[in-house]
N, C-alpha and C positions, 0 to 999 in steps of 0.2 A: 741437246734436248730443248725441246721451246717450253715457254714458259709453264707453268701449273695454271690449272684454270680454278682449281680450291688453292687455299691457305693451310698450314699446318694447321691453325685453330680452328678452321671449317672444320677439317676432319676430325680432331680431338675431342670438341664438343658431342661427337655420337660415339665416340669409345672411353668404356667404364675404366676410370683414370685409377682404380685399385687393381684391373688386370692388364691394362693394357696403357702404356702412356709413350705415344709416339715423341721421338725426339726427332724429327725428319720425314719428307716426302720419298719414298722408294718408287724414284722418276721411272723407271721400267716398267711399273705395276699397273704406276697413275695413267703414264699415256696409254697404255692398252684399252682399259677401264673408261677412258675417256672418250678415246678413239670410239668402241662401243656403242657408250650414248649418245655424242653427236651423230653416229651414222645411223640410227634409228629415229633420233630427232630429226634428222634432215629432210624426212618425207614431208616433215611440216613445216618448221620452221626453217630460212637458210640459216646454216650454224658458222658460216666460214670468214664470219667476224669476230666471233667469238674466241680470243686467243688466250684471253688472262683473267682473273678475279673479275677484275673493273669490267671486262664488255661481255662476261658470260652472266645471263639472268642468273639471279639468286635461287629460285628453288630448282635449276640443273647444277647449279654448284651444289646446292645439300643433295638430291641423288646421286651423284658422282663422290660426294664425301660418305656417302652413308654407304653405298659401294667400294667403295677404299678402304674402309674400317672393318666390314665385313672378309674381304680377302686380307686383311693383313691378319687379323683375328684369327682366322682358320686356319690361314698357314702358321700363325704363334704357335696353336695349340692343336694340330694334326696330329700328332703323338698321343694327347690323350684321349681317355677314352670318352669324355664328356665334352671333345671338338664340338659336336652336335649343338651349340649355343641355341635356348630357344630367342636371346636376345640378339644372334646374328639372323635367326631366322626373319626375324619379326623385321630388324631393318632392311633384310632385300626386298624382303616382300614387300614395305612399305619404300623403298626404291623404286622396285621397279611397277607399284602402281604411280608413281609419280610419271615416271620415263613413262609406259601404256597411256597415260592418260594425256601429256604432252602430245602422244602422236596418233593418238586415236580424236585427240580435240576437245576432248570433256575437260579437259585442265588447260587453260587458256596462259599464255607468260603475256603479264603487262606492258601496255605498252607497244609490245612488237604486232606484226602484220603476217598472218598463216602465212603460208608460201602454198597453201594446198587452197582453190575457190569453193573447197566444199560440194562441188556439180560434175558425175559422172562425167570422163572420158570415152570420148566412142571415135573410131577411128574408120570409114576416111572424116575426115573434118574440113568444112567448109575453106580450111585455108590448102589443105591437100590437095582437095580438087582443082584449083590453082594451077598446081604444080605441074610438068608434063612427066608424062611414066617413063622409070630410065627400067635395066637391064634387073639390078637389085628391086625395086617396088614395081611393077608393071601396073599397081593400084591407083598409081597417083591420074590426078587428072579427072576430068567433067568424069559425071558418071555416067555408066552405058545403061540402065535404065530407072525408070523412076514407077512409082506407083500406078499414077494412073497409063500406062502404059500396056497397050497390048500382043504378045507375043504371038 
């Protein structure tokens, strides 16, 4: 398993220590969990430095912890009939506006540099046309006509 990118106490701190008090990371759950939110982060930010506590921003660690406490929660208590937590509720959703907002760009992580420039993609692109057209893109290369041009 590679390393945790929360702390046991990261996660403890968002679970009510009178129902729930973790004594361990359930490494199976976390890297899934994780896996998840860097791969939605990564349209933004690159996330592939990110391996442990120390090089993952602080508020992807508290969504990935608030998400951790949430599935371990649920799975505790799937048997009853009051699974339905409105306080696990309350933390995905406040999870996962953190994670939406990280990769929609209204929630900025200090420090770090988007990996997204913010400016529509349109494709061919002036480095395309460059290029010579092979068998797979036949699009590449100058283009065959331009505006003012007449047919």
């Amino acid at each position: 398993m590679t390393t945790p990118r929360i702390t046991l106490e990261e996660a403890q701190a968002w679970a009510e220590r009178t129902k729930l008090t973790l004594t361990g990371l359930d490494e199976d759950l976390l890297v899934q969990i994780e896996e998840e939110v860097l791969d939605r982060i990564n349209s933004t930010y690159s996330t592939s430095t990110w391996v442990d506590p120390t090089t993952t921003p602080r508020l992807v660690r508290v969504a990935i912890a608030k998400k951790y406490v949430v599935w371990v929660y649920e799975r505790t208590y799937s048997e009853s009939e009051l699974s339905d937590s409105a306080y696990s509720r309350k933390l995905e959703a406040n999870a996962e506006m953190i994670v939406g907002g990280i990769v929609d760009g209204t929630i900025e992580l200090p420090g770090l540099e988007s990996a997204s420039t913010g400016e529509p993609a349109f494709y061919p692109t002036d480095g395309s046309s460059l290029l010579s057209p092979t068998q797979d893109d036949p699009s590449l290369g100058p283009a065959k006509f331009s505006m003012g041009m007449v047919f």
